[in-house]
N, C-alpha and C positions, 0 to 999 in steps of 0.2 A: 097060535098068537097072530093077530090081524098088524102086519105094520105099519099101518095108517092111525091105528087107535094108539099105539104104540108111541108112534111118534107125538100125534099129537095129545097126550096123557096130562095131565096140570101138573109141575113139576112142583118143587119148594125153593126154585129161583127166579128172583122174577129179574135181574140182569146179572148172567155170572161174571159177565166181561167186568165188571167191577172188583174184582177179585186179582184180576189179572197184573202183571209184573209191568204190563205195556201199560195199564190206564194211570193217566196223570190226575188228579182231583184237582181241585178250583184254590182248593185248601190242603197245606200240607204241613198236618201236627209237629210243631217240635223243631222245621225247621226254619221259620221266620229269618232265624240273626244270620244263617246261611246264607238265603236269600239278600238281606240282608249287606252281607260282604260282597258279593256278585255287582249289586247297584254299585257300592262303593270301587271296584274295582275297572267294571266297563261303564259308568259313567259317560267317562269322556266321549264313548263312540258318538253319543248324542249331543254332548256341550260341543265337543271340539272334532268333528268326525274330519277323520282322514289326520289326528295331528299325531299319533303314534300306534306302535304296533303295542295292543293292549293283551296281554295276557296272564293266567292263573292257575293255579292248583286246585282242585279237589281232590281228596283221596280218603279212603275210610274202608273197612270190611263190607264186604258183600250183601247187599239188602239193607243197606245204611241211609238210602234216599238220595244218592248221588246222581243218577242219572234222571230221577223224579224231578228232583231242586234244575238240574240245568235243562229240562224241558220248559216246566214251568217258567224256568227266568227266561228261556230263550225265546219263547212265544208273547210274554208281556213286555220285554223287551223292544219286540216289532211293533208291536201297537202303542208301545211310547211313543217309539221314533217317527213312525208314520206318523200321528198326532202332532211333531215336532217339526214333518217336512222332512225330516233324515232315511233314506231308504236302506234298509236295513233286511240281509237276508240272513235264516236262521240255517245251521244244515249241519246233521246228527251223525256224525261219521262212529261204527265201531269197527275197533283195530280186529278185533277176531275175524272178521267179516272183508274188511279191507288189510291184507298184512305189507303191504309195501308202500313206500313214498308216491309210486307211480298211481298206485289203487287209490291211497287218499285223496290224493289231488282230481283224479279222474272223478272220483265221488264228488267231490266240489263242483267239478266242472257240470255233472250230470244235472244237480238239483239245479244250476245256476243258468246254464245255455242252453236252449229248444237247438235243437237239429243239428248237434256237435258234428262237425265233419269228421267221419268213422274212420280217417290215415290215420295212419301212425305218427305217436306223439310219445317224445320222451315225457319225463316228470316236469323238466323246467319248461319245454317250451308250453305246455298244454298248463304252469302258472303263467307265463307271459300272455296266455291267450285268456285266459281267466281275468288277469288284469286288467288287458285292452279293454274285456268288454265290460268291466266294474268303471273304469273312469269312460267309458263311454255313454253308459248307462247313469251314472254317477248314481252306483251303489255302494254297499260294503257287505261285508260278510263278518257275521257271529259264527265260529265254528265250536263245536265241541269235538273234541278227541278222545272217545270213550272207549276203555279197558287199553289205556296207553300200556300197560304190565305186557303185553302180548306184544307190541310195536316193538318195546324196547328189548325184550329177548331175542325176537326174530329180525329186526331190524333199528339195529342200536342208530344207525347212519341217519335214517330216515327219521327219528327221533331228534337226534343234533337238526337237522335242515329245516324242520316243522317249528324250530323255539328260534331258528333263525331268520322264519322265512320273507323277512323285511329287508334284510341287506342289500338284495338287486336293487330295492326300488327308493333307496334313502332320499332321493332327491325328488319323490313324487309323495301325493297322499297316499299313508296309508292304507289298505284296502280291507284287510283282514285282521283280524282279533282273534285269541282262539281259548278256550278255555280248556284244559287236559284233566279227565278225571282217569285216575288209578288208584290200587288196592293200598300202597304203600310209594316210600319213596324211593324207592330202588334204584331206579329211572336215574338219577341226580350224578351221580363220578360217571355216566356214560357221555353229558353236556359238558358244551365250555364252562368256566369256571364261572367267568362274569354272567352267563345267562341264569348259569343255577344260583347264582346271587340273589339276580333280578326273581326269578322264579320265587325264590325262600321267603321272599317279604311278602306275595299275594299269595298266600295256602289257605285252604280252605279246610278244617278237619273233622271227617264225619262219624263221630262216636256212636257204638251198637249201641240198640235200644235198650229202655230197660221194661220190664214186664210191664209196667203201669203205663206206658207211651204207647206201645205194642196194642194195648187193652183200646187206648182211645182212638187207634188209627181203625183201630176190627170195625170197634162200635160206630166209627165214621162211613166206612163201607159196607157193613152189614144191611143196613136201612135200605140202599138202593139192590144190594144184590139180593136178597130173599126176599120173597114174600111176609107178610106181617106175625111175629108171632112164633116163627120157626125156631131163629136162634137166642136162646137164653142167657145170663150172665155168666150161667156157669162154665156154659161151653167156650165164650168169650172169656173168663178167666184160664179155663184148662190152655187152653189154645197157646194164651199172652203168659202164663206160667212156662211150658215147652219153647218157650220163643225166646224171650227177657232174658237180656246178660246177665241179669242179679237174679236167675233162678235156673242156673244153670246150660241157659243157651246161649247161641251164637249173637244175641241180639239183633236175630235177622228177617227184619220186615216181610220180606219174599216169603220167606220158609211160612212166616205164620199165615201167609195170605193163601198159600198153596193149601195149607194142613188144614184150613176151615174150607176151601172149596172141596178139597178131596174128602173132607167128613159130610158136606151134603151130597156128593155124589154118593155115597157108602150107602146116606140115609135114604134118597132115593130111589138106589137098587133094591135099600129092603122094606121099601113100600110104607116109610114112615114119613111120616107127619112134622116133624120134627127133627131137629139135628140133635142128638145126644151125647155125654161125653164119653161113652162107650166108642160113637160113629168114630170119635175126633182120637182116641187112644188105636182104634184099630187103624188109620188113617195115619199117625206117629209112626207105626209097626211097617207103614208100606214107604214111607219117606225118610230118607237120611239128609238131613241137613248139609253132610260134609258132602256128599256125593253128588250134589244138583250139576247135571250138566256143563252150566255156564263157567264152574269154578273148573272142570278137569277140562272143558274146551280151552282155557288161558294157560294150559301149563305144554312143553313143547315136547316132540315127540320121543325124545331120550327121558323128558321126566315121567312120562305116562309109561315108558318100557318098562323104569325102575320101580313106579309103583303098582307095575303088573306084578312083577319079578315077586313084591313085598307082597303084594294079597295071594299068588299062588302059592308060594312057601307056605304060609299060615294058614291056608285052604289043605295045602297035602299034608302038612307036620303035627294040626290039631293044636299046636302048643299057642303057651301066650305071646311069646316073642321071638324073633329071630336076628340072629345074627348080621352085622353089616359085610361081614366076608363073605356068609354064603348068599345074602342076596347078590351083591357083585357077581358070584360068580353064576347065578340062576340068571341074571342079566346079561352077560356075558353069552349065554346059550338061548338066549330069545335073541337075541340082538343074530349069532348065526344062521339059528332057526330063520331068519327073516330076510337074512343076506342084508344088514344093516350093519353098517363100520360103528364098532363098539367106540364110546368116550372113554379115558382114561381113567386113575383112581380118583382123582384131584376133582376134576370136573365129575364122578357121581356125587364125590363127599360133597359138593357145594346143590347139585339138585337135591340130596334128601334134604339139607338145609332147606332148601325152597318148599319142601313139602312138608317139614314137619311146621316152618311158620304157615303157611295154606290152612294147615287145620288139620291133614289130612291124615297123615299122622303122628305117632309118638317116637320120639328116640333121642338116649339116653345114654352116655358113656358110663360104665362102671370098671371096676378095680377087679384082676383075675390074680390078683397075686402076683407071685411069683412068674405067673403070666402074664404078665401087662394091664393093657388096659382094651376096654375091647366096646365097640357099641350095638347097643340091643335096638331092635325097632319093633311097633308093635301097634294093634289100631284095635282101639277099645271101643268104638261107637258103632263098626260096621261091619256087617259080615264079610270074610274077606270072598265069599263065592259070589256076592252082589257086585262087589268092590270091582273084583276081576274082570267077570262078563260085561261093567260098562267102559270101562277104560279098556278092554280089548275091540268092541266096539267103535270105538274112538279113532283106535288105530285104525283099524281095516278101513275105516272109510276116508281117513285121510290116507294111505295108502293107495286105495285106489281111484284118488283124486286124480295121482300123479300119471 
């Protein structure tokens, strides 16, 4: 094999970065009235900038177009305002990546100040200094606070400070706006009572897709990612079928955008011409929806032990379900195994909660009789030996973060 011809071989994409989770489009199917309520919401920055601290909700399932819609708005946004004379800066914070109040802010500071002086800065002075140089500058800041669900697990405090963070400055203009997108609203009895008031009135709610929305977003990216001719309807139907709430999926834009680029790599390797629904079924078989990454990155690391604990059982036992006593106590012994101080009963019973709404998986109290009652768990969508190896993954490398 020459790897020169190799590499440069005509492929069946002519840009796959289109395909990708990162690219924003000019156009984005379906969520107009989203867009939509964001105008309605930060308006003011540009009528009346600096006259209140403007902020909002988004929240919706995974691959819903939430962090697409506040890209998109956050970029047309600045080109309003410039247009308008209002200097307006954009800055994309995610919580998995930033997990403390000090990380957020320092993120702010970074997009915002050339040649930040590198001493040591708590959280508040390093916003007094972010201030200064916004009214000196006479800027403002659009912030998005993206995958808040992780902020608020690991840092419920810094969630409260972030929906408050106007208070110091009541008697100047305000400087910052911020919009928070999360999976759900969980976030809400962690906040004062009045901001989660204030909060309730601007939500934004982002409904999975359904196969036919799915269909029209492919066919909107297909054109620029492949070459002419390659992908068919049909494949675009299989695809948006696998994907679509009302046909059995997660209605999750991401997954369908993945499972068409991994069926032209498939097709690719096997020196076709074409993408087939063959490519796109075997390409199904290598992808778990529930399992991407992103969704076991937001769960923290007591919930990723327990749903180690639940795919090794299921891995050793063969069976279809197990038990929540013996997972506790297989947690229990990863948790020693690891020299990690085990949670109590109370606080797992509330992480399986978190994971069986996650998606991740199933569980069910049922009636033993004259034995109680007792609850089974069980994950019908994914091998539990895939399941394991990446959430054990997970662990070890935040582990040896520390």
């Amino acid at each position: 094999m020459s790897f020169e011809e190799e590499f440069e071989k005509k492929g069946i994409f002519k840009d796959e970065s289109k395909l990708s989770s990162d690219y924003v489009p000019e156009n984005l199917p379906f969520r107009d009235v989203h867009i939509k309520q964001l105008i309605s919401f930060f308006k003011g920055m540009v009528e009346n900038p600096g006259g209140v601290f403007y902020k909002a909700v988004a929240y919706g399932p995974v691959g819903t177009g939430k962090t697409a819609v506040a890209k998109r708005f956050g970029s047309s946004l600045i080109n309003y305002a410039t247009s308008k004379g209002v200097k307006i800066k954009y800055v994309h914070i995610n919580c998995y990546q930033n997990r403390t109040l000090f990380m957020v802010i320092k993120r702010i500071a970074d997009a915002l100040i050339p040649n930040l002086p590198p001493r040591g800065f708590s959280a508040q002075e390093l916003l007094d200094v972010i201030w200064g140089y916004l009214e000196d500058k006479d800027f403002y800041i659009f912030a998005v606070i993206d995958e808040l669900d992780y902020l608020a697990k690991l840092s419920p405090d810094a969630l409260y400070t972030l929906t408050r963070l106007s208070d110091a400055y009541l008697d100047r203009k305000q400087r910052i706006s911020i919009l928070f997108i999360g999976r759900n609203l969980a976030f809400l009895p962690i906040i004062n009572q009045s901001v989660a008031s204030t909060l309730s009135k601007n939500m934004i709610r982002f409904e999975p897709y359904k196969s036919s929305q799915i269909l029209k977003i492919l066919e909107q990216r297909v054109e620029d990612a492949f070459e002419s001719s390659v992908v068919g309807n049909d494949v675009l139907t299989l695809v948006a079928e696998a994907s679509g709430v009302d046909t059995g999926g997660n209605g999750d834009a991401r997954y369908a955008l993945e499972l068409l680029w991994r069926a032209g790599k498939i097709a690719e390797q096997n020196g076709s011409q074409r993408v087939l629904p063959e490519h796109v079924r075997i390409a199904k078989s290598e992808i778990h929806p529930f399992i991407r990454d992103e969704i076991l990155l937001s769960l923290t690391n007591h919930e990723l032990l327990l749903l180690q604990s639940i795919a090794s059982l299921l891995k050793k036992n063969y069976g279809i379900h197990v038990s929540f006593s013996d997972v506790e106590e297989e947690y229990n012994l990863l948790c020693e195994a690891k020299n990690i101080e085990p949670r109590k009963h109370t606080q797992l019973w509330e992480y399986l909660q978190n994971l069986k709404n996650a998606g991740l998986i199933y569980a069910k109290t049922i009636n033993k009789g004259n034995r109680g009652r007792t609850t089974i768990i069980s994950i019908h969508d994914i091998p539990a030996e895939v399941l394991e190896r990446q959430v054990k993954t997970i662990l070890e490398e935040r582990i040896n973060e520390k």
